[in-house]
N, C-alpha and C positions, 0 to 999 in steps of 0.2 A: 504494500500500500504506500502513495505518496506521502509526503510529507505536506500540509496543506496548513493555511491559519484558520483556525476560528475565533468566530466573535464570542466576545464575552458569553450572547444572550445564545449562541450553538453550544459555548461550555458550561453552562448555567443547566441547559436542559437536559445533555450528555449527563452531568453531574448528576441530575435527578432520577435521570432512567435506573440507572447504574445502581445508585443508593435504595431506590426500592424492590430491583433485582437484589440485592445486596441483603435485605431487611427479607427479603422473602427467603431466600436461601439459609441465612439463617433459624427462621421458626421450622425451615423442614429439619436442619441439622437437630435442634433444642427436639423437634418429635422424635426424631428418630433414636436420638441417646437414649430419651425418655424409655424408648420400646425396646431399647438393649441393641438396637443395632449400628456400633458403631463402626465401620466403615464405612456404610454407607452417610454417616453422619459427620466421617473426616472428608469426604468426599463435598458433600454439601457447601461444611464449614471451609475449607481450604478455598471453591467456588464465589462464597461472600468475601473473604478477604480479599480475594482478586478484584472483586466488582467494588469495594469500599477503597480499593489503593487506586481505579480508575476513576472513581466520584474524586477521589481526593485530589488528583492530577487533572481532573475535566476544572475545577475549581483554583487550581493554582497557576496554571499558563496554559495556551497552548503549545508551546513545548513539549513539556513536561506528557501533557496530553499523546503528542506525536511517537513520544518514547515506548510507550505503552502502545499504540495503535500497532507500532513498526517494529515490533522487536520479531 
């Protein structure tokens, strides 16, 4: 993928997507411990934290954002 700028209000909403993938991800992880199935709940969790370090990068440049897009 190129490397491209966005505007604030494209990493404002990137930001958002991301964060309530993120928030989602995690209540399936939090069920699934809950039902003893943890793999499938490191799976989950490892998924939110990826999606919480690209809210965090949609929020802090686009840069930062591209690094993540391109890697």
């Amino acid at each position: 993928m190129a490397w491209r700028r966005y505007t604030k209000a494209d990493r404002a909403a990137i930001a958002a997507d991301y964060q309530q993938s993120a928030d989602r991800a995690q209540k399936i992880a939090d069920r699934l411990t809950a039902d003893g199935k943890t793999t499938a709940a490191g799976i989950h969790r490892r998924a939110a934290e990826e999606r919480r370090e690209i809210a965090d990068a949609a929020r802090e440049s686009s840069d930062r954002l591209n690094q993540h897009f391109n890697d």
